[in-house]
C-alpha positions in Angstrom: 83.7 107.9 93.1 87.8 108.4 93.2 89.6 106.4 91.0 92.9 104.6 91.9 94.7 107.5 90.0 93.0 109.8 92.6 93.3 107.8 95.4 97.9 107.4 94.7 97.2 111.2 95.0 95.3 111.5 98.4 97.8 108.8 99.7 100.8 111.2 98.2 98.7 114.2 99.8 98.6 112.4 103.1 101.8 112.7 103.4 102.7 115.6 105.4 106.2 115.7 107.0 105.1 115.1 110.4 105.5 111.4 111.4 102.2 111.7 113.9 99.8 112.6 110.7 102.2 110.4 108.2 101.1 107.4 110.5 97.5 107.9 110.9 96.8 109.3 107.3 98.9 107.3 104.9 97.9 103.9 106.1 94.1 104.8 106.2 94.1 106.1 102.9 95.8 102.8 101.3 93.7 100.5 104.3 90.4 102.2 104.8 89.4 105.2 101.8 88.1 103.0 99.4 85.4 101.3 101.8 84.1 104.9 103.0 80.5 105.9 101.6 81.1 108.8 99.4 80.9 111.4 101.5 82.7 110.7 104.3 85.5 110.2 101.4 84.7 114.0 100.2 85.2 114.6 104.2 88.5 113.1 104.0 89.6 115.4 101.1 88.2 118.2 102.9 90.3 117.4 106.2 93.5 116.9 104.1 93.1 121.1 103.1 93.6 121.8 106.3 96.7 123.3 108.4 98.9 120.6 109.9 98.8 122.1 113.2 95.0 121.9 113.5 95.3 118.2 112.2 98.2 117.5 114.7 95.6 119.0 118.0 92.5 117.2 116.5 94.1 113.4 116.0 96.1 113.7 119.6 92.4 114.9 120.7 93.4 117.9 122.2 90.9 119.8 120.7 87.7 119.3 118.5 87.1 120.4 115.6 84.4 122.8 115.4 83.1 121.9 112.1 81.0 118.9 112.1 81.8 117.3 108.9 85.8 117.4 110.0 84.7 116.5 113.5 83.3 113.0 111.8 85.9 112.4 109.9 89.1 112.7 112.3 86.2 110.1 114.7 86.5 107.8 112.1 89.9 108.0 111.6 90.9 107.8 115.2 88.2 104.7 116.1 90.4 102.7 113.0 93.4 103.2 115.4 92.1 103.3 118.6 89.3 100.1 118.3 87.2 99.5 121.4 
């Protein structure tokens, strides 16, 4: 479980310079972390490790990624912004 003190961190983490990740990243960490099951919330820590241009081809669904665990979590972040 993440505590609020850890959770101003992944928000401050989330921030990354690039104004397509800022946008998808910082609101679903303040909106949308907390009500995650535990570990699609170690999935989201996990996806903030990696490179920016990796994250930047994944959330404009360029590519996929190949890992399944980051695969599920850039879904979930994308179905929050992009609702049927």
């Amino acid at each position: 479980m993440y505590s609020e003190e850890d959770i101003r961190r992944l928000a401050w983490q989330s921030r990354r310079g690039m104004l397509e990740l800022d946008v998808l990243f910082v609101p679903f960490v303040n909106e949308a972390f907390r009500d995650l099951p535990e570990d699609d919330q170690e999935r989201f820590v996990n996806l903030l490790a990696c490179e920016d241009q990796d994250l930047f081809v994944w959330l404009m669904e360029r590519e996929e990624p190949t890992d399944p665990d980051i695969k599920r979590i850039v879904r979930i972040i994308l179905d929050r912004v992009q609702p049927d």
